[in-house]
C-alpha positions, 0 to 999 in steps of 0.5 A: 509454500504455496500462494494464496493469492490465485482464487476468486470470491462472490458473495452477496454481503460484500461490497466491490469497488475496481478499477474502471467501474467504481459503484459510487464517483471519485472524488479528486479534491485540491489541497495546498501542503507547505514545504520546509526546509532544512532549518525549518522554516516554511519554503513554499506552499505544493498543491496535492490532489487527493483522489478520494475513491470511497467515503463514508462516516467511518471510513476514507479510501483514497489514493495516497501521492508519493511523497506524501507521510501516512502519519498524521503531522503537517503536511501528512495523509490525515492533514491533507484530507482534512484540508482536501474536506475543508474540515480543520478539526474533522478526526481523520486517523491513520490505520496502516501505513504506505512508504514516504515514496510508495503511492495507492490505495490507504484507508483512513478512520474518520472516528476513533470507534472505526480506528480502533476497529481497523486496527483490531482486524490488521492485528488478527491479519483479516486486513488484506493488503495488496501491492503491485511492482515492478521487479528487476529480474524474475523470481524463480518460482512463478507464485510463492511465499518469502519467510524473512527475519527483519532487523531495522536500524534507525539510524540508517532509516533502513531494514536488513534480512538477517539469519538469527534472532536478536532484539528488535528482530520480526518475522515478515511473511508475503505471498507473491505471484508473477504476472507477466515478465518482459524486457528484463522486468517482472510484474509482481502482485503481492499479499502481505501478511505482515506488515513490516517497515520496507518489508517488501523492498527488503525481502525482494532486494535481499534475492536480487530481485530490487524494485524498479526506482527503489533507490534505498535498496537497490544500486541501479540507477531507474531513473524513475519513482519507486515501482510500488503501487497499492493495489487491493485493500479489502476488510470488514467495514468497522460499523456495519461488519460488511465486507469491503474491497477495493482496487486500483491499477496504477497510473500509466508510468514507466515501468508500469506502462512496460505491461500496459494492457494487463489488469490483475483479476480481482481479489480473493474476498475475505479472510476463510476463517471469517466466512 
């Protein structure tokens, strides 16, 4: 199948945030997150700094840190922002997840209206995601789809490509396109259209193609963090229905800086089926 992800939208009802040229400031707020041991007791206290790109009554988009849980708990996205607010008690609700170890862009509601929303449109797939990774390899077609059946064991905290059904087995579905290959090393951009637990991370590893840092499903040795950014969210505002789309280069760290110099063209605006 071919993929999607290589055309262009304009539209006028529609609002665009990129990298570089953000309509309205960022924000970066500090906020302190306690750490705990094995035993469950406090160790220390960890300042974050949370880069708040866009924000409104119904909406927060900022960049999520690695190493920091999407769900709302201690120490998790929803608490962070409300201590990053200074509001303890504000409702900051989690509508898609990022991995522990994976970093970019996530939204967040700020009423339960908007998260009901937000989750509606994920549902119905008019919810774009897009990543950008650093791959070992190079996928042996320059832009295409992968159709995975996915089993996730719990105990091992792990997801498996399997070849038949079974209980608890899901479809994954991602677009893909190589931007540039280098050293070894490969950029992909990726559009999910599923959302599954470590989908991308299983179905690339399961080609020989494992994420540069992934250290769950890949047995080389990176030395570095995990090469997984999100790159692109776009989505119909939960209030006003506009469309809303924003992306973010990831920081300049191996094996990123391998393709320093290249900055992936904009999205493709929303879904077909809602113009």
């Amino acid at each position: 199948m071919v993929s999607n992800l290589g055309r262009n939208f304009q539209k006028k009802d529609a609002a665009f945030f990129h990298p570089g040229d953000c309509h309205r400031p960022k924000i970066v707020l500090s906020c302190f997150r306690r750490n705990h041991t094995a035993r469950g007791q406090i160790n220390r206290k960890e300042e974050i700094k949370i880069d708040i790109i866009y924000q409104d009554d119904s909406i927060l988009v900022c960049v999520k840190p690695a190493g920091v849980l999407s769900t709302d708990e201690p120490g998790g996205m929803p608490d962070l922002i409300r201590g990053a607010l200074g509001q303890p008690g504000a409702c900051v609700r989690t509508v898609h997840r990022l991995d522990q170890v994976v970093s970019g862009l996530m939204v967040l509601a700020r009423s339960a209206n908007a998260a009901s929303v937000l989750s509606g449109e994920i549902r119905r797939q008019r919810f774009q995601k897009e990543y950008l990774a650093v791959v070992h390899g190079r996928p042996p077609e320059t832009a295409g789809s992968f159709t995975d059946l996915l089993l996730r064991s719990k105990p091992e905290r792990k997801t498996y490509v399997v070849h038949h059904l079974e209980k608890g087995v899901q479809e994954a579905v991602l677009d893909y396109k190589t931007l540039r290959s280098r050293s070894g090393l490969s950029l992909i951009r990726i559009r999910l259209r599923t959302g599954r637990t470590h989908q991308i991370r299983a179905q690339f590893s399961s080609r020989g193609l494992p994420l540069v840092g992934d250290r769950k499903y890949s047995l080389l040795e990176d030395g570095c963090n995990i090469a997984l950014w999100s790159f692109r969210l776009g989505f119909f505002h939960p209030d006003t229905s506009k469309w809303m789309e924003f992306s973010k280069s990831p920081p300049p760290v191996y094996p990123f800086t391998v393709f320093s110099g290249h900055r992936p063209e904009a999205g493709n605006g929303p879904p077909q089926s809602a113009l």
